[in-house]
C-alpha positions in Angstrom: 157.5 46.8 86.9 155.5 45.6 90.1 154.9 48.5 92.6 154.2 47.9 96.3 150.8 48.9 96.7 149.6 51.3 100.0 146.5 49.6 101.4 143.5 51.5 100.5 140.8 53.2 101.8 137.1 51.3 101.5 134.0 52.9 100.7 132.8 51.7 104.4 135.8 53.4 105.8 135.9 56.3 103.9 132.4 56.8 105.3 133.0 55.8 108.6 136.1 58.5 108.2 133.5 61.4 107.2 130.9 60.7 110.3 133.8 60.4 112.7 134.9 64.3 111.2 131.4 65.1 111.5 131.7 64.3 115.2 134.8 66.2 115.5 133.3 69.0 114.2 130.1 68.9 116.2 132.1 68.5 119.4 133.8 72.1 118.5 131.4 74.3 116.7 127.6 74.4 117.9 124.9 74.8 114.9 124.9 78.3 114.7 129.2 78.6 115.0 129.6 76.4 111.9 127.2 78.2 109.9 129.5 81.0 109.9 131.5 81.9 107.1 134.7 82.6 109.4 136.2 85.8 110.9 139.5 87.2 110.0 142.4 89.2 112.3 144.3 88.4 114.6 142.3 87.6 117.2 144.1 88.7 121.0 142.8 84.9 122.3 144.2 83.1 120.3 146.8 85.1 117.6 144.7 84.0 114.6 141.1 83.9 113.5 138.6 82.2 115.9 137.3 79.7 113.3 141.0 79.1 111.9 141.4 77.9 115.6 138.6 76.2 116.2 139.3 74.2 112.4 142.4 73.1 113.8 141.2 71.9 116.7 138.6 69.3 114.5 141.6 68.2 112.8 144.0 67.5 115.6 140.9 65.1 117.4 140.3 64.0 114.0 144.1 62.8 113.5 144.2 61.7 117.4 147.2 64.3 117.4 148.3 67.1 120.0 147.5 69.7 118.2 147.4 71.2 114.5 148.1 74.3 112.3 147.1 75.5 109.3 149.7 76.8 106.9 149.8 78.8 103.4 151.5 77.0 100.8 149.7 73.8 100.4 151.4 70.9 101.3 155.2 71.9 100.8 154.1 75.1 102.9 153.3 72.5 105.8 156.6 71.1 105.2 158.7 74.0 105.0 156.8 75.8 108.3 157.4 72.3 109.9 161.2 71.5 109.2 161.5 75.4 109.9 160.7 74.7 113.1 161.9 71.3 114.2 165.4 72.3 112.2 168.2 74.9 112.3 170.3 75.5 108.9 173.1 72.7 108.6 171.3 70.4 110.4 171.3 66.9 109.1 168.6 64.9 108.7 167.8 61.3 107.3 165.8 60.5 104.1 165.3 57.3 101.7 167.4 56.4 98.8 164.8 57.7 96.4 164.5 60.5 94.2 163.2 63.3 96.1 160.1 65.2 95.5 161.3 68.7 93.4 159.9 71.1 95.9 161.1 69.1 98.6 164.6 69.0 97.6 164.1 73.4 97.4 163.1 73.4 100.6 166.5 71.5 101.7 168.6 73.9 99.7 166.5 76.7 100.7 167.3 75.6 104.5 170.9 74.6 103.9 170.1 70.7 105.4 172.4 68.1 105.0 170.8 64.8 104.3 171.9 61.5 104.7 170.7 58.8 102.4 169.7 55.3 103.0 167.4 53.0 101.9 164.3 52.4 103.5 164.0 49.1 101.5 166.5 47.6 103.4 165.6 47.0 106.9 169.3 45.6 107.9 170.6 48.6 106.7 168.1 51.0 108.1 168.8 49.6 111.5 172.3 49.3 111.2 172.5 53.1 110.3 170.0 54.1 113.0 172.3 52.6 115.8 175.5 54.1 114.0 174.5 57.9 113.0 174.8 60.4 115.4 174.7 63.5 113.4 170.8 63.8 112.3 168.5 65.4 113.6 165.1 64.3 112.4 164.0 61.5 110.4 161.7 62.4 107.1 160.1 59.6 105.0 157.4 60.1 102.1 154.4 58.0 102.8 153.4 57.5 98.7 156.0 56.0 96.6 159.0 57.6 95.2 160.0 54.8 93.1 158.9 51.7 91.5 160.3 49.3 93.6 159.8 51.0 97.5 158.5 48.7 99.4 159.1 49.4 103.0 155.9 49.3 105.3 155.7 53.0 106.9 154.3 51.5 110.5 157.4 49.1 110.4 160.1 51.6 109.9 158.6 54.1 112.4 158.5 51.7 115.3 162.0 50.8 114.3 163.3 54.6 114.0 161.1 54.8 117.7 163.0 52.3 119.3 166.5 52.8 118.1 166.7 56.2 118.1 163.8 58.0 120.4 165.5 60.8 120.0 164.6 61.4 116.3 161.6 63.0 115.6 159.4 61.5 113.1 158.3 63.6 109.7 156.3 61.5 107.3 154.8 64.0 104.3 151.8 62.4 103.6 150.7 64.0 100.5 148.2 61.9 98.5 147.8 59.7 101.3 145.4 61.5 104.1 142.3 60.6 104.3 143.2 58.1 101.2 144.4 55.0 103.1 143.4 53.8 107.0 145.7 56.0 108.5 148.4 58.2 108.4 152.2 58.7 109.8 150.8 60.4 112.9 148.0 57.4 113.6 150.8 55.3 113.1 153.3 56.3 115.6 155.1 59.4 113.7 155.8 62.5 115.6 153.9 65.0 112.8 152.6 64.4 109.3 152.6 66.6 106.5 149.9 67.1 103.7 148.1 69.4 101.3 144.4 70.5 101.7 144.3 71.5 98.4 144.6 67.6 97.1 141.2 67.0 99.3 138.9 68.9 97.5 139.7 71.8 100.0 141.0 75.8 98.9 144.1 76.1 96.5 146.8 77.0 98.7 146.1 75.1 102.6 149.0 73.2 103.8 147.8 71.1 107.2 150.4 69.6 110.2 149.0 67.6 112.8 151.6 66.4 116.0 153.5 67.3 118.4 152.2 70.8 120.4 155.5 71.6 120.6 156.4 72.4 116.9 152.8 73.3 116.1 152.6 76.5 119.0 156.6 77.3 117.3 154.7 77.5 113.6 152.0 79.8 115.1 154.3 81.9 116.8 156.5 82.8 113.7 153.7 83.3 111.7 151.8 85.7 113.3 151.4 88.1 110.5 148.0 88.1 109.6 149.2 88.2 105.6 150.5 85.2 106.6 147.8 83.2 108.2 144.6 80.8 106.7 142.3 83.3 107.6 139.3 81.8 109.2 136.5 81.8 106.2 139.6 80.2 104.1 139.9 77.4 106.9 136.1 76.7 107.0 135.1 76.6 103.7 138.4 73.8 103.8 136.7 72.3 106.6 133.6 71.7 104.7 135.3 69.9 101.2 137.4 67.8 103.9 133.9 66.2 104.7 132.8 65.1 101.4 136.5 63.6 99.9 137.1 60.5 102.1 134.3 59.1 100.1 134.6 60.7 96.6 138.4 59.5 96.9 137.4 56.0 97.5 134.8 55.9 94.4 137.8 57.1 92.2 139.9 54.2 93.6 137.0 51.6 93.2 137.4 53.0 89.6 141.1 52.6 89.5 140.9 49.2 90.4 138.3 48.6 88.2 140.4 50.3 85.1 143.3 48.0 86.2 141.5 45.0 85.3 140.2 46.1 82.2 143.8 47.3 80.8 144.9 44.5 81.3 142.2 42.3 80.1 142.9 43.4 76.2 140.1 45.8 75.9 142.5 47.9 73.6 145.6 46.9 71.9 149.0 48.5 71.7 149.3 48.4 75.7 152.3 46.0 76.9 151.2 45.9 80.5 149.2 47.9 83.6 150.0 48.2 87.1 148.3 50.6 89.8 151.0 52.5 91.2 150.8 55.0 94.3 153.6 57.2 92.1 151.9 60.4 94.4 148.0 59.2 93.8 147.0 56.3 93.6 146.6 55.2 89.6 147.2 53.4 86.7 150.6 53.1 84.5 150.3 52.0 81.3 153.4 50.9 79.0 152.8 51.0 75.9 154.4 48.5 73.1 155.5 51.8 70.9 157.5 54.9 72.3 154.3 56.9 71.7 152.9 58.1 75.0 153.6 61.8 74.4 151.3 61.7 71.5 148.7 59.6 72.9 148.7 61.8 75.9 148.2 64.9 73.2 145.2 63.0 71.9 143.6 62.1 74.5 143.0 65.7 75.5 140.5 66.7 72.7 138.2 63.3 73.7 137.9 65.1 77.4 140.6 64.2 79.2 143.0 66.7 81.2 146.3 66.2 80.2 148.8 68.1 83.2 147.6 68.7 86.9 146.6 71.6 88.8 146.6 69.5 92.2 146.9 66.0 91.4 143.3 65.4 93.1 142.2 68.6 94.0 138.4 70.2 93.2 139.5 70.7 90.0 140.1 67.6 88.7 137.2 66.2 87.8 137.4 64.9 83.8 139.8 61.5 83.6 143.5 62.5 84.4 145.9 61.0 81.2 149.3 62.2 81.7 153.1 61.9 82.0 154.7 59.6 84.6 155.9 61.8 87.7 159.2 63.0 87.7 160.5 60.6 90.5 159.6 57.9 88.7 161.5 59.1 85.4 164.4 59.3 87.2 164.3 55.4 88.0 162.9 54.6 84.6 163.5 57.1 82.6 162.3 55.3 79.2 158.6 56.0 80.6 159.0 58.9 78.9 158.1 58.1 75.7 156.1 54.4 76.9 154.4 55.0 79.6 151.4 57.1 80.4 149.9 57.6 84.0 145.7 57.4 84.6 143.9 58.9 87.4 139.7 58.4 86.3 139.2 61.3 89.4 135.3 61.6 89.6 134.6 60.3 85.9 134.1 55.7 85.9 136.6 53.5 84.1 134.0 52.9 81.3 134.4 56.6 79.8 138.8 56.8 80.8 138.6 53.2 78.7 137.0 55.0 75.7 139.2 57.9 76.0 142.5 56.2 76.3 141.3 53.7 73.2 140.4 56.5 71.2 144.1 58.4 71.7 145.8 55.2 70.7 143.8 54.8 67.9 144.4 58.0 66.9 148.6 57.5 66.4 148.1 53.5 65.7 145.8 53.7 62.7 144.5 50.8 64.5 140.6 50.7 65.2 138.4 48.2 67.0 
């Protein structure tokens, strides 16, 4: 197995990420404003709370986008509001040949779309379906891996889709990816991206679009309920972990770099081979040389590691992540299952995740060292 890695984020740009938000924010809220907790209502000005607003407007100059809206439901809320309003039921629309994210998928059925599959891989074929289909309507592509062996190059294939078919608009759900690599589908040319607030450090529950005005005043107007909306202490107190996890993020991928090279340097035996994967986050995969991972993953647990995810990056994972490969990934290789094991070090170093996984293996091995 040897993924296609996403470029990531540096430590210099992750920083140079938070001062430019900083700006942003500065630009919209004076000293007093942003010390505010955040109102609530539906405000006659703007339909929403004042803060809610003013939130969104940081993150649309932040994302160099049109505009931006704040949605409940994390990032498959984001999604759903998005493809609610760019799609009507039956419409057809054109995704990868991948396994596709289980939520996602809902949301298709949920919506009655039709998709049509092809695979993004294959440039050729991409472009020979662009210039052929005339029945989609939009044109979705994940931004993190689905599988093992994706390798198309996300700026490529949405100049492509832009110049064949300009009619298309562009959905890339950037889960695990904002504020994670240099830039996302919108910075790149997309006409919206899609991502989760929760998985930056921000509020369970705060899905984020940035795009397109058109689609983003649509979301407002349908949900004008104020049950419905991120009310505005909910957006600010978002606003204010979205400044600290460029940074934090690129510490934990220092660390999963780091990890990488010490897997595979024979710091602990048993382990066939490591590879970073962006299988959602950015991590490790280990294989292991005995169909074992279930109970190693077990083990691992009472040394201080988290064993399933509540976000897969949000606040409140902070202990090393040692856990299942994801779901998509199964699919393509399913004998993972019982070999392989995914590792995330989230805020913890590679130095103590090393320790942990050794000790695990140890555990069902016999084998100490």
């Amino acid at each position: 197995m040897k993924p296609s890695i996403l470029d990531d984020m540096t430590i210099d740009q992750a920083k140079e990420l938070q001062f430019r938000l900083v700006s942003a924010i500065a630009r919209e809220f004076s000293g007093h404003e942003f010390f505010r907790q955040g109102d609530v209502g539906v405000v006659p000005a703007t339909g929403r709370p004042v803060q809610t607003a003013k939130v969104e407007q940081v993150l649309a100059h932040l994302f160099q986008s049109q505009a931006c809206a704040l949605a409940r439901g994390a990032g498959t809320g984001a999604i759903r509001s998005l493809l609610s309003a760019l799609l009507e039921p039956g419409d057809s629309l054109i995704v990868h040949t991948a396994p596709v994210y289980t939520t996602t998928r809902e949301t298709f059925r949920m919506m009655g779309l039709k998709f049509r599959t092809v695979d993004f891989n294959d440039s050729d074929s991409l472009h020979r379906f662009l210039q052929e289909d005339r029945r989609s309507r939009l044109f979705y592509v994940q931004h993190s891996r689905q599988q093992p062996n994706d390798t198309y190059d996300l700026k490529t294939t949405i100049g492509m889709v832009r110049r064949v078919r300009p009619d298309l608009p562009v959905v890339v759900d950037d889960n695990y990816t904002a504020c994670k690599v240099p830039h996302i589908g919108v910075e790149l040319g997309a006409s919206y991206s899609c991502f989760s607030g929760f998985k930056l450090l921000g509020p369970p529950g705060i899905g984020i679009v940035v795009g397109n005005e058109e689609a983003v005043k649509t979301i407002r107007r349908r949900n004008y309920s104020g049950g419905g909306q991120v009310q505005g202490y909910e957006a600010m107190e978002l606003l204010r972990s979205l400044v600290t996890a460029p940074v934090a993020i690129a510490v934990q991928t220092e660390q999963v770099n780091r990890l990488h090279r010490m897997l595979n340097s024979g710091r602990i035996s048993g382990i066939k081979q490591a590879v970073i994967t962006h299988s959602q986050s950015k991590n490790v995969i280990v294989e292991l040389d005995r169909p074992i991972a279930p109970e190693v993953i077990k083990a691992s647990e009472k040394y201080g590691a988290a064993v399933y995810p509540v976000g897969a990056e949000s606040r409140f994972e902070i202990l090393p992540m040692i856990y299942r490969v994801s779901g998509t990934f199964l699919e393509t290789r399913p004998e993972l299952a019982k070999t392989g094991i995914r590792i995330n070090p989230m805020r913890a170093g590679a130095d103590l995740t090393l320790e942990i996984l050794k000790r695990a293996i140890a555990d069902e091995t016999g084998e100490r060292g």
